[in-house]
DRENTOR-14917 format. One record per residue (C-alpha): residue number from 1; x, y, z. Coordinates in nm, 4 decimals. Layout:
// residues N
[pt NUM, [X, Y, Z]]
...
This chain:
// residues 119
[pt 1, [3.9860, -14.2313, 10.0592]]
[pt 2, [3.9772, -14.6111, 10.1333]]
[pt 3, [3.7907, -14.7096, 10.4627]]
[pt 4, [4.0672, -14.9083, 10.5662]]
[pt 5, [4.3006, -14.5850, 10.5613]]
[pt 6, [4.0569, -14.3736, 10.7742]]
[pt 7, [4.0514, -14.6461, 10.9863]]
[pt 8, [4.3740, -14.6844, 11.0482]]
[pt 9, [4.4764, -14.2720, 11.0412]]
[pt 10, [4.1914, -14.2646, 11.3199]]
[pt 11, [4.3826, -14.5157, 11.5201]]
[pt 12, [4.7442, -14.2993, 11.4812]]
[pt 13, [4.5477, -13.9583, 11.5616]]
[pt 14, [4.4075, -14.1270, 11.9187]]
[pt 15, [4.7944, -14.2688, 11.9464]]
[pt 16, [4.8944, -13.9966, 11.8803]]
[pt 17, [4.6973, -13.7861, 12.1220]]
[pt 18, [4.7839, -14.0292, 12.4352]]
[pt 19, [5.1228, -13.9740, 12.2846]]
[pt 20, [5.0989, -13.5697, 12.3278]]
[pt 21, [4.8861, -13.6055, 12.6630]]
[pt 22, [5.1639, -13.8508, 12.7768]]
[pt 23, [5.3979, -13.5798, 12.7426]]
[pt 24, [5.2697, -13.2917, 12.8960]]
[pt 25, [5.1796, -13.5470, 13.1793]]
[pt 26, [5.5423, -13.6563, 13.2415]]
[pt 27, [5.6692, -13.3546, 13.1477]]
[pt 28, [5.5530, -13.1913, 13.3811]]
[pt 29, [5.6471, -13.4705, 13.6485]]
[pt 30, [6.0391, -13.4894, 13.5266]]
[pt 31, [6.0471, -13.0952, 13.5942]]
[pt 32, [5.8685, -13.0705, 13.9014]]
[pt 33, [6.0963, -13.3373, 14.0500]]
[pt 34, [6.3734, -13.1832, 13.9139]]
[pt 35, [6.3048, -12.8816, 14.0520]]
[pt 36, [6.2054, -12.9923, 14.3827]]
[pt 37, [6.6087, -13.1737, 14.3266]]
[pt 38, [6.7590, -12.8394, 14.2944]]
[pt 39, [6.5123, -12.6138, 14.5316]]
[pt 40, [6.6817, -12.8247, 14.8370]]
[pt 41, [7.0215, -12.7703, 14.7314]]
[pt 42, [7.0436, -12.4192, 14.5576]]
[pt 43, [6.7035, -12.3107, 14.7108]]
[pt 44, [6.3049, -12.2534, 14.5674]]
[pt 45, [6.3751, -11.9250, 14.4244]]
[pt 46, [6.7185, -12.0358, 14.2177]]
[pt 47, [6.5767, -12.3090, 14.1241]]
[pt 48, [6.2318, -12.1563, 14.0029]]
[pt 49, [6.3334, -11.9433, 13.6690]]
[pt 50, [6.4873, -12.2805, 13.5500]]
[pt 51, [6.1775, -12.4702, 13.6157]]
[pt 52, [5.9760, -12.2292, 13.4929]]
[pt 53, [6.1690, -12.2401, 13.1216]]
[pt 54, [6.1606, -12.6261, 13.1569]]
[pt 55, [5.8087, -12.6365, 13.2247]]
[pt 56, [5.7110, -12.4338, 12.9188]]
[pt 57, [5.9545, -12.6479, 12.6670]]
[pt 58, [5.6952, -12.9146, 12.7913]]
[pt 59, [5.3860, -12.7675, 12.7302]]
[pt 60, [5.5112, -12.6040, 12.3779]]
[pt 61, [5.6179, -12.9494, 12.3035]]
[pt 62, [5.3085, -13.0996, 12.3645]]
[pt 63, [5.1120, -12.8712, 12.2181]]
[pt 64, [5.2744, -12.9334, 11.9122]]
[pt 65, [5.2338, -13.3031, 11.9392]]
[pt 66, [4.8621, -13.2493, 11.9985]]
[pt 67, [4.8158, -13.0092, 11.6901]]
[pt 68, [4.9748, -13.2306, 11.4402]]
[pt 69, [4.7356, -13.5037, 11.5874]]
[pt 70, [4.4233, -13.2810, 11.5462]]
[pt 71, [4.5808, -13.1459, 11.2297]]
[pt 72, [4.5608, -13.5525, 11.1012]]
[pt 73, [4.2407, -13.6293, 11.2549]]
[pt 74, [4.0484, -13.3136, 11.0869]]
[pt 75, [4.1725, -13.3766, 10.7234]]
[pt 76, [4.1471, -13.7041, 10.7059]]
[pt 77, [3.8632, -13.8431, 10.9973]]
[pt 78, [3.6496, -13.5699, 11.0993]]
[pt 79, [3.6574, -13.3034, 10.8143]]
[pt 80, [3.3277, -13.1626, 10.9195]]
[pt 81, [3.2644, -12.7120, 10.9696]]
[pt 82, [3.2922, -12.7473, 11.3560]]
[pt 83, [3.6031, -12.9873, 11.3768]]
[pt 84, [3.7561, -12.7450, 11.0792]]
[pt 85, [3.6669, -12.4224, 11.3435]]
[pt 86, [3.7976, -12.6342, 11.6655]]
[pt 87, [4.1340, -12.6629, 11.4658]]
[pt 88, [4.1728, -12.3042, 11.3731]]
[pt 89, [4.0769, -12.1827, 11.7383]]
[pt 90, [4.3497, -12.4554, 11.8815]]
[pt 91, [4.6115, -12.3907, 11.6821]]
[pt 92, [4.5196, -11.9925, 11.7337]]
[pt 93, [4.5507, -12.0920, 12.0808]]
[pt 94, [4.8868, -12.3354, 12.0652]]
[pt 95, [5.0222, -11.9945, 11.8708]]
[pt 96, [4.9488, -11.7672, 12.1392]]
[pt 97, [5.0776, -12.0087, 12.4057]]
[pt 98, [5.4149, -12.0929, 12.1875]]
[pt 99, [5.4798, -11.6922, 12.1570]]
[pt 100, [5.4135, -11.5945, 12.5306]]
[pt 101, [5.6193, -11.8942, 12.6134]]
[pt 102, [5.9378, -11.8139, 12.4507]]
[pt 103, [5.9061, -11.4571, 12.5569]]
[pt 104, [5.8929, -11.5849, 12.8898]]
[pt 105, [6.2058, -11.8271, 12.8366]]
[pt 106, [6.3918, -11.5627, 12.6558]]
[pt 107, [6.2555, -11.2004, 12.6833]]
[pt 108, [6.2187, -11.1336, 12.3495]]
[pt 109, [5.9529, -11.2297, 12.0640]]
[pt 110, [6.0036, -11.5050, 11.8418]]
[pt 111, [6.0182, -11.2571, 11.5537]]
[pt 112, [6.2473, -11.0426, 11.7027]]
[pt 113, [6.6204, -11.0476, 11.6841]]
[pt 114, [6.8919, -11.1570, 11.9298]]
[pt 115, [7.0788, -10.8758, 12.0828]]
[pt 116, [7.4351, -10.8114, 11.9008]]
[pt 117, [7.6862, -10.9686, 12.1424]]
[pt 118, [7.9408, -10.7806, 12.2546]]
[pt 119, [8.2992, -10.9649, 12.2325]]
């Protein structure tokens, strides 16, 4: 591959990770004031399970931001053993953290089934 390119795919990985970093940052600011918003008016513990689903939308969203980056900057900037093993144990990682998350937003497993509805 062309210097040039790996040049220029280096500088959209480190975008790319202020970009996911950026995220998770304000995020986790727009929630928390949000939440502090409703905890005054419908009070800390109302307002808690919906900050609590909010907050992990923003982390599952930046992790996902961040693995793509890493995903980019492995294959095509650092292809080396140890940056191959750093992505496998991250996106291990981001896996675990997506699946406990939506089990915690929805009480069920990402694999499993919605409940029939009853109409």
């Amino acid at each position: 591959m062309p210097e040039s390119v790996i040049q220029g795919l280096g500088v959209v990985a480190l975008v790319g990770e202020i970009i996911g970093a950026g995220a998770l940052v304000l995020g986790f600011l727009m929630v928390t004031a949000r939440w502090a918003r409703e905890a005054r008016s419908l009070g800390a513990l109302s307002a808690y399970d919906r900050y609590r689903k909010s907050l992990g939308r923003v982390v599952v969203i930046g992790l996902e931001i961040l693995v793509a980056v890493t995903i980019i900057k492995t294959i095509t900037v650092d292809a080396t053993p140890e940056a191959l093993g750093l992505l496998a144990v991250m996106i291990g990682i981001r896996t675990m953290l997506s699946w406990t998350t939506v089990l915690e937003m929805s009480g069920r497993w990402p694999w499993q089934r919605e409940p029939a509805r009853n109409s």
